[in-house]
C-alpha positions as CSV (number, residue, x, y, z in Angstrom):
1,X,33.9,8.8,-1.7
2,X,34.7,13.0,-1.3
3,X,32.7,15.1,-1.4
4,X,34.4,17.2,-4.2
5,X,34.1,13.7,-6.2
6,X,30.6,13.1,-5.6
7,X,29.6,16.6,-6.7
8,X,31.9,16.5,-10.2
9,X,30.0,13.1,-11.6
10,X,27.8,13.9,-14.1
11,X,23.6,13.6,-13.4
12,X,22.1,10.7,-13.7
13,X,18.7,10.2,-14.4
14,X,16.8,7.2,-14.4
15,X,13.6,5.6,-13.4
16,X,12.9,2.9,-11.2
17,X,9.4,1.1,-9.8
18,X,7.8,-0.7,-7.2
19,X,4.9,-3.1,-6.5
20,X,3.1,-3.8,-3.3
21,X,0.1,-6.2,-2.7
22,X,-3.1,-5.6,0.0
23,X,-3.6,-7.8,2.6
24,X,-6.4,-9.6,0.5
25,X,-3.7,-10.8,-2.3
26,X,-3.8,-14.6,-2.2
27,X,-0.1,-14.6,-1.4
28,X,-0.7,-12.5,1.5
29,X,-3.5,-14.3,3.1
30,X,-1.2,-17.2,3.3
31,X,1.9,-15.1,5.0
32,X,-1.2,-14.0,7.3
33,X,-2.1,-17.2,8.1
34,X,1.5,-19.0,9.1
35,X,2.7,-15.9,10.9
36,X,-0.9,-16.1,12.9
37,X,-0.2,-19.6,13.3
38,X,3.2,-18.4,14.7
39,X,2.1,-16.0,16.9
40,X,-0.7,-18.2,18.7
41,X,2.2,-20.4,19.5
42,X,4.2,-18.2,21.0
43,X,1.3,-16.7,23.0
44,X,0.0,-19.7,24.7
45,X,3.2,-21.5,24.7
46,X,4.4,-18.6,27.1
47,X,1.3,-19.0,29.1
48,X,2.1,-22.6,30.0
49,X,5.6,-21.5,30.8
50,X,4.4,-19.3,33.4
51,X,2.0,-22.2,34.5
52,X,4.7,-24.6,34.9
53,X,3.2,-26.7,32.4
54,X,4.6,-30.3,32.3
55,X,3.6,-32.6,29.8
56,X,3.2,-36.5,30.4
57,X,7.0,-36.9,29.2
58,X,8.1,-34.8,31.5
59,X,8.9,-32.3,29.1
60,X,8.6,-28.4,30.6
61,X,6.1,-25.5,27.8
62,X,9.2,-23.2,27.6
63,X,9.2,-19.9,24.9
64,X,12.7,-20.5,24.0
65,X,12.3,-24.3,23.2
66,X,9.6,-23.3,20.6
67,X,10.3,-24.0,16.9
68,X,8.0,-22.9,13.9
69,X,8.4,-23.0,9.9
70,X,4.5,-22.9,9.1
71,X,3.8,-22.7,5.6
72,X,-0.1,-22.1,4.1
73,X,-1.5,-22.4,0.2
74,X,-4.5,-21.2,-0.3
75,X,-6.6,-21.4,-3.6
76,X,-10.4,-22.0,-4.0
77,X,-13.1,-22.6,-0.9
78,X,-9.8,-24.4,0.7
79,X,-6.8,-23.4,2.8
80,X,-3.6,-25.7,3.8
81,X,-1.3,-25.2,6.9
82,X,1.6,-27.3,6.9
83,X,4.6,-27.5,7.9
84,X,7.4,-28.1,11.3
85,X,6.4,-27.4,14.9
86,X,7.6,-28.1,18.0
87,X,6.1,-27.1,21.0
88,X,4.2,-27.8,23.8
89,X,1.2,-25.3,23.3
90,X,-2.1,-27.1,21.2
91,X,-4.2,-23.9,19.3
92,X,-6.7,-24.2,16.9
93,X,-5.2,-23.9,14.0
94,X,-9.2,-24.1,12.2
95,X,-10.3,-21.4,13.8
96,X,-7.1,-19.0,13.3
97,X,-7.0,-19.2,9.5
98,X,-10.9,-18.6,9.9
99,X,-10.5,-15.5,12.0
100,X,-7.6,-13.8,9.7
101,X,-9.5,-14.3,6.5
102,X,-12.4,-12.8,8.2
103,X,-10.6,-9.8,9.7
104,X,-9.3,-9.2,5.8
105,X,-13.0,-9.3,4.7
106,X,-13.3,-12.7,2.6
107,X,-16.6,-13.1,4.3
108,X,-19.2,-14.0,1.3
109,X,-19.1,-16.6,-1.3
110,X,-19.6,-14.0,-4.0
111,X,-16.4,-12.3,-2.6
112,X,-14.5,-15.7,-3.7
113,X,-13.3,-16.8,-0.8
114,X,-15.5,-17.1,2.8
115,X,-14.1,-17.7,6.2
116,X,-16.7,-19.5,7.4
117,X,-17.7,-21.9,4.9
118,X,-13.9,-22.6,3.4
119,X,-12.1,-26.2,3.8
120,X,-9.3,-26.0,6.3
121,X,-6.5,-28.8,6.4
122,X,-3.9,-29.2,8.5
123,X,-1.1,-31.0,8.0
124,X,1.2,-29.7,10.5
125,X,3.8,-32.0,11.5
126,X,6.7,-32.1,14.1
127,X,10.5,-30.9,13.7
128,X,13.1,-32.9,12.4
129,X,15.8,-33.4,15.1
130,X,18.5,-33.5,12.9
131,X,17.9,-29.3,12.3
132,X,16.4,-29.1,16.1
133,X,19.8,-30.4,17.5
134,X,22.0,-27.6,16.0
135,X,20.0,-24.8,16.8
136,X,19.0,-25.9,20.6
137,X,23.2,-26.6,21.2
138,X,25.1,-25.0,18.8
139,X,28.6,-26.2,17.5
140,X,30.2,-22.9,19.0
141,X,28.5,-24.8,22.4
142,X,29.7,-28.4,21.5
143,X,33.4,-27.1,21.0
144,X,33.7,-25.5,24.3
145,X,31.9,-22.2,24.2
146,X,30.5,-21.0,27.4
147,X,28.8,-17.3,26.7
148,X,24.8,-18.3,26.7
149,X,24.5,-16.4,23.6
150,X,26.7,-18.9,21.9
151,X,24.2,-21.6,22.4
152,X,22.0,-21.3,19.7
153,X,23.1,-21.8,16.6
154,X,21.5,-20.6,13.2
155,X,18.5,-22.2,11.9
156,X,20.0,-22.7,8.6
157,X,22.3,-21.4,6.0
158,X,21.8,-18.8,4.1
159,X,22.9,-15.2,3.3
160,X,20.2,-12.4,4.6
161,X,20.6,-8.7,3.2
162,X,19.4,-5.3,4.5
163,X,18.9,-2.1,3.1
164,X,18.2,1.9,4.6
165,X,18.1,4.9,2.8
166,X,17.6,8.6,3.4
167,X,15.8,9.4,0.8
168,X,12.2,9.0,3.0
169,X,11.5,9.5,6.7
170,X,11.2,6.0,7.0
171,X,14.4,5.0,5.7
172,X,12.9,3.3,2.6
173,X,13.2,3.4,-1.0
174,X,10.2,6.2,-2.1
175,X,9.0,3.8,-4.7
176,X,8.5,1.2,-2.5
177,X,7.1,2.8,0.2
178,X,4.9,4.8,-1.8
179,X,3.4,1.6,-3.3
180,X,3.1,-0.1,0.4
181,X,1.4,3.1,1.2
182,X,-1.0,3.2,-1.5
183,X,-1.9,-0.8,-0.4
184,X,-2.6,-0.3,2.6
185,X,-4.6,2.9,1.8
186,X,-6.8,0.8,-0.3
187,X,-7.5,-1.2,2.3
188,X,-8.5,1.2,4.5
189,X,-11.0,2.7,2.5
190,X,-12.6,-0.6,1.8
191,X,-12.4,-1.4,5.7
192,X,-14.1,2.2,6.9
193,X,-16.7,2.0,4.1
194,X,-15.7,4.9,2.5
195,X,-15.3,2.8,-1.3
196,X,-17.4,0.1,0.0
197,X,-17.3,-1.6,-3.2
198,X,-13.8,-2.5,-3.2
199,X,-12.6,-6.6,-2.6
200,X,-9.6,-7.6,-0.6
201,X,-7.3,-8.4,-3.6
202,X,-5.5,-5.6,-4.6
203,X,-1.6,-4.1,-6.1
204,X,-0.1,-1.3,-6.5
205,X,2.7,-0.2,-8.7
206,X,4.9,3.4,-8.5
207,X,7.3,3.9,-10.6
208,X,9.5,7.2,-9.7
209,X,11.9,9.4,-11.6
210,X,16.0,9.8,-10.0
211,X,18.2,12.7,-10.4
212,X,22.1,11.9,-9.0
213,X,20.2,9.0,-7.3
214,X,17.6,11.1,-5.9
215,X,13.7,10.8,-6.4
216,X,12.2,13.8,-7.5
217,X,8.7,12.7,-9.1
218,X,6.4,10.2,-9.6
219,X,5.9,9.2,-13.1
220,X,3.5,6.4,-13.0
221,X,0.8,5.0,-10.9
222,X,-0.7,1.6,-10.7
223,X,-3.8,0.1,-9.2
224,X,-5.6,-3.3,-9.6
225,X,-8.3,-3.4,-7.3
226,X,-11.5,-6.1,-7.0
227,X,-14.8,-4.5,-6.9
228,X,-18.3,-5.4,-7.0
229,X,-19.4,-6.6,-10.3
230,X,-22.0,-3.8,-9.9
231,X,-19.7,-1.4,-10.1
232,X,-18.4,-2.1,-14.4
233,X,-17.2,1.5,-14.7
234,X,-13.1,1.5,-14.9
235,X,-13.6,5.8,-14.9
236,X,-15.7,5.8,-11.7
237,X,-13.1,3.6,-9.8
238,X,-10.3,5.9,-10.8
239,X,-12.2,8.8,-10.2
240,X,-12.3,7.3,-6.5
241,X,-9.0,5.9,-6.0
242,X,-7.7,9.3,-7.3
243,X,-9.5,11.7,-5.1
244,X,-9.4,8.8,-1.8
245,X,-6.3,6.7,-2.7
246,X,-3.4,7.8,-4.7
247,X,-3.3,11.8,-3.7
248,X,-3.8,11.4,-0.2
249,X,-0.5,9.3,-0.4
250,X,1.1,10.9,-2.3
251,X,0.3,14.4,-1.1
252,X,1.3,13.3,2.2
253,X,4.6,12.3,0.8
254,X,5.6,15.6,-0.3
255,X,7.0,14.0,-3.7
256,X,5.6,16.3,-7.0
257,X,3.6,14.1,-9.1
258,X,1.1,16.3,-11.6
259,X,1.3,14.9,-14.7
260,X,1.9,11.2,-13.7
261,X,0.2,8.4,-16.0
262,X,-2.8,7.0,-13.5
263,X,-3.8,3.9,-14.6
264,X,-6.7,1.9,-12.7
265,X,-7.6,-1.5,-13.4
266,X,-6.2,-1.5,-17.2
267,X,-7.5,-5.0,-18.0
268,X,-11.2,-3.6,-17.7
269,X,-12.7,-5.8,-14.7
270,X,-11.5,-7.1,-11.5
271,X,-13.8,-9.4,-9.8
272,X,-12.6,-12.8,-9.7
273,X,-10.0,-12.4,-7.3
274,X,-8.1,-13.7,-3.9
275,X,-7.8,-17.1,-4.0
276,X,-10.6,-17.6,-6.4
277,X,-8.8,-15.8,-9.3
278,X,-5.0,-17.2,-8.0
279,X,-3.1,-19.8,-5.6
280,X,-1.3,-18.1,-2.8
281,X,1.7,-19.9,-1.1
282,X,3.4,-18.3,1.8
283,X,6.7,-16.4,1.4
284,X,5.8,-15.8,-2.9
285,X,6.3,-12.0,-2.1
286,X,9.6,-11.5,-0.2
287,X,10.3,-8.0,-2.2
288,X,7.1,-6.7,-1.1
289,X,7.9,-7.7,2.2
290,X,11.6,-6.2,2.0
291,X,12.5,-2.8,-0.4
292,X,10.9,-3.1,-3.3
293,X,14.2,-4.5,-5.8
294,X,16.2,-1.5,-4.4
295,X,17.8,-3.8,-2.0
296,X,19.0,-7.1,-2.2
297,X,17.7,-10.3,-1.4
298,X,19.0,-13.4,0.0
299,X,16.2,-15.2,-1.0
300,X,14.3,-16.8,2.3
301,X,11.2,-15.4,3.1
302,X,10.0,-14.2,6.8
303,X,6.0,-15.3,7.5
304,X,5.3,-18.7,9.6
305,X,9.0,-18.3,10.7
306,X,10.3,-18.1,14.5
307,X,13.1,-16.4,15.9
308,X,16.0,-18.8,15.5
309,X,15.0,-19.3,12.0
310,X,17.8,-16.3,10.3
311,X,16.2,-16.3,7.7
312,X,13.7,-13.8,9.3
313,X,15.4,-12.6,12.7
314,X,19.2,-12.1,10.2
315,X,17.5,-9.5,8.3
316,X,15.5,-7.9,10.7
317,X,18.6,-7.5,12.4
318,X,20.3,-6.4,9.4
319,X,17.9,-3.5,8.3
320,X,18.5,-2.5,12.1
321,X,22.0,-2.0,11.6
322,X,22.0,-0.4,7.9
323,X,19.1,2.1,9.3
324,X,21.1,2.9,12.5
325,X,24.4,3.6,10.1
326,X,22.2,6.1,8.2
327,X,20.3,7.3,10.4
328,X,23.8,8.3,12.6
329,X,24.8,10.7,9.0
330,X,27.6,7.8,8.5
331,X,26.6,7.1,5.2
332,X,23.2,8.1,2.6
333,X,22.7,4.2,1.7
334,X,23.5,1.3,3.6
335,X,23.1,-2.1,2.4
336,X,24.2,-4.6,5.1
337,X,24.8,-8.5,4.4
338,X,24.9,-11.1,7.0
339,X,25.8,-15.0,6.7
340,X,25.4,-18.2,8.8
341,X,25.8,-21.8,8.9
342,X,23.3,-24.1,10.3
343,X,24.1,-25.1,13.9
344,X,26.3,-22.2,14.2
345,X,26.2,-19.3,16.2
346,X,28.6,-16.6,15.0
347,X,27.7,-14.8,11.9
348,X,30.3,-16.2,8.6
349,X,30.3,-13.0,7.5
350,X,29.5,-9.1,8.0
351,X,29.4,-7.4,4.6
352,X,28.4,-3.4,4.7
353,X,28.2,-1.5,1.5
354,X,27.2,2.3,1.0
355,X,27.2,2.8,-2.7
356,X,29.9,5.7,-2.4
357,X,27.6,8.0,-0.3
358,X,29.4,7.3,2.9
359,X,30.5,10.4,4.5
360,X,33.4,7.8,6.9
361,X,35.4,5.7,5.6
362,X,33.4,2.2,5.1
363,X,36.8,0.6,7.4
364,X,35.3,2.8,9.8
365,X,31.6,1.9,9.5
366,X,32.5,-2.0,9.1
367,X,34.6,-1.9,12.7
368,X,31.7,0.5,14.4
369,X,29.1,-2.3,13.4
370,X,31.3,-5.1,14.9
371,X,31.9,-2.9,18.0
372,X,28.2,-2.3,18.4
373,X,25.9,-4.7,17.2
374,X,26.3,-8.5,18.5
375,X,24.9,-10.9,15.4
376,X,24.6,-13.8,16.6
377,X,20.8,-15.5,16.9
378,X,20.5,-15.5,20.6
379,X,21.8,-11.2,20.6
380,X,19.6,-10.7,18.2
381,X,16.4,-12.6,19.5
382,X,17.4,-10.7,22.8
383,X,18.1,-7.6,21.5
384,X,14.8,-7.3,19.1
385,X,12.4,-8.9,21.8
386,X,11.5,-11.4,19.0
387,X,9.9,-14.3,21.0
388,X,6.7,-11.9,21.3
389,X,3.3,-12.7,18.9
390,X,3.6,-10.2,17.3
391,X,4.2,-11.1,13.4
392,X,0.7,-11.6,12.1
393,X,0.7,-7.5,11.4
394,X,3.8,-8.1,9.8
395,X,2.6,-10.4,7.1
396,X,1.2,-7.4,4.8
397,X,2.2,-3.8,3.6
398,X,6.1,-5.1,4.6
399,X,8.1,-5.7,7.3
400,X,10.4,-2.5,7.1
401,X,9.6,1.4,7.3
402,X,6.5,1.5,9.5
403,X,6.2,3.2,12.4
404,X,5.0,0.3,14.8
405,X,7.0,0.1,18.7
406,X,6.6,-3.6,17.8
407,X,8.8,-3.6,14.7
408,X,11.9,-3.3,17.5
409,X,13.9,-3.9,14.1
410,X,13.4,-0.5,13.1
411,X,14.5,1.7,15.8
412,X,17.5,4.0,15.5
413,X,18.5,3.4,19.0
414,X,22.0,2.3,18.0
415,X,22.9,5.4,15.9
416,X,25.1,7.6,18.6
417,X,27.3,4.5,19.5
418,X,27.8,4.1,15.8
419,X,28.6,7.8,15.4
420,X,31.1,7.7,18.8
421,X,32.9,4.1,17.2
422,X,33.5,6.0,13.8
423,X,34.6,9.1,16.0
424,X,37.1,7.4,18.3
């Protein structure tokens, strides 16, 4: 779309809100708990490698042979792992749920939940070689191909979606990462002692005000935070949140909001909460973990996942490329769709989509991002460095728009090629 079009629409103004979770949230302990599963794996399964580790069937510990899809439920004084593994590393998969629900601070029965007391079950069982055969020789590999990278094939079917905008530093949505701000902000304040009252269970909910698409205030704030039962007052909460929580945040993210509607706590009490007060499953919050609604979804969530599963390493690799469009100045939104078929290496499809705010023609962006990003599973397991433990951090306050080296997914290291392709 022109520019001369763009600027002759009429204003539109509308609202549109967020939610996040803490890292306490039932569902979130659970994500916690599989991706920490997941990254224990990959830790000491690399440590064998570089033993030479051989196991009595003569089968080698190798990183890349490593398959994961750990799920976790937890709900009261009892936690589940289950799931598919393969591998050749053994870890304790006891003591890891124990140590993440102690790092979030369920460490007292009066809390709800206690690490060290809880039941822990594990019911992890092996892969099914049907799935493991398509993804450890693709059909790309069966019918002839011989480029390594066309070895592995997807880990399933599926459609993955991912989404960048300019409208924040980080690339995100401003309701969204205003409410992933303001969860982990509550957590910090519980963890440094400075509201040492708070629980871990906690949400957050922003709603924000758009003009031509544009966010120009907040108009409502959300928070539902455990506390102590000591502490019955809902106006001494706010009073704490306000000065320690929401204006820090929100100061810091330069968006007006005097004369938003604050409301802490609205049911009264918060006590009973974390797995006490609710089940969690893993993968129940996959818009947390993405862009808040503002983006699409394809539905598969990310924790307990590894690498070859696309579910996870598809979008990752698909907010790359829609925050590498934007952040090149090719377009002000970028939504970026990807699809695969199990056993098969080469992406089905390559969909990108800029709401009319592109400032190229989206021909042009589509052939950049063929010319510069390579989407199949091994490129983009080699290209993100995602055989590393490092998805347990992942698991809470979202997987996009923070400012971690780790999250490789979210450089903009791509962004002159773009530019150069669009230019040529």
């Amino acid at each position: 779309m022109s520019e001369s079009s763009r600027s002759t629409r009429a204003p539109r103004s509308y609202v549109f809100t967020s939610e996040s979770v803490t890292e306490g949230h039932p569902d979130k302990v659970a994500d916690q708990i599989s991706d920490a599963v997941l990254d224990a794996i990959l830790a000491k399964e690399a440590k064998l490698e570089a033993q030479g580790y051989v196991d009595h069937k003569g089968v080698p510990a190798r990183l890349d042979n490593v398959r994961c899809a750990c799920e976790t439920l937890v709900t009261t004084g009892t936690v589940v792992v289950s799931g598919e593994i393969r591998c050749q590393a053994y870890v304790d998969v006891q003591k890891i749920a124990r140590r993440v629900i102690e790092r979030i601070g369920y460490t007292r029965a009066k809390f709800g939940f206690d690490s060290e007391t809880c039941g822990v079950i594990n019911m992890i069982h092996e892969q099914s070689p049907d799935i493991a055969q398509g993804v450890d020789e693709s059909l790309d590999a069966r019918e002839g191909a011989a480029d390594p990278l066309d070895l592995i094939g997807a880990g399933d079917q599926g459609m993955m979606f991912g989404y960048a905008t300019n409208e924040t530093p980080a690339y995100m949505p401003m309701p969204h990462y205003l409410a992933s701000r303001l969860a982990e902000r509550l957590a910090a304040v519980r963890h440094d002692g400075t509201l040492g009252y708070l629980r871990p269970d906690g949400k957050t909910q922003v709603t924000v005000r758009y003009e031509d698409d544009r966010p120009v205030r907040v108009e409502t704030v959300l928070i539902s935070t455990q506390h102590a039962p000591e502490v019955d007052s809902v106006d001494t909460i706010k009073a704490d949140l306000m000065e320690h929580v929401i204006a820090p945040v929100l100061d810091a993210a330069g968006i007006p909001w005097e004369g938003a509607s604050v409301y802490v706590n609205p049911t009264g009490r918060f006590v009973v909460g974390g797995p006490m007060g609710d089940t969690g499953l893993t993968g129940r919050k996959i818009i947390v973990d993405t862009y808040g609604g503002m983006g699409r979804h394809g539905g598969g969530a990310f924790s307990g996942k590894d690498c070859t599963k696309v579910d996870r390493s598809a979008a990752y690799a698909a907010r790359w490329v829609a925050k590498n469009v934007v952040a090149a100045g090719l377009a002000d939104r970028c939504e970026v769709e990807l699809a695969y078929a199990i056993g098969v290496a080469r992406p089905l499809s390559v969909m990108v989509e800029t709401f009319g705010t592109e400032h190229v023609a989206v021909e042009k962006i589509e052939r950049a991002v063929a010319e510069v990003f390579d989407l199949r599973p091994g490129a983009i397991i080699r290209d993100l460095d995602l055989r590393r433990p490092i998805f347990e951090k992942t698991a809470a306050y979202g997987h996009f728009g923070r400012d971690d080296a780790d999250f490789t997914w979210e450089k903009t290291d791509r962004a002159d090629a773009l530019r150069a392709a669009c230019e040529a």
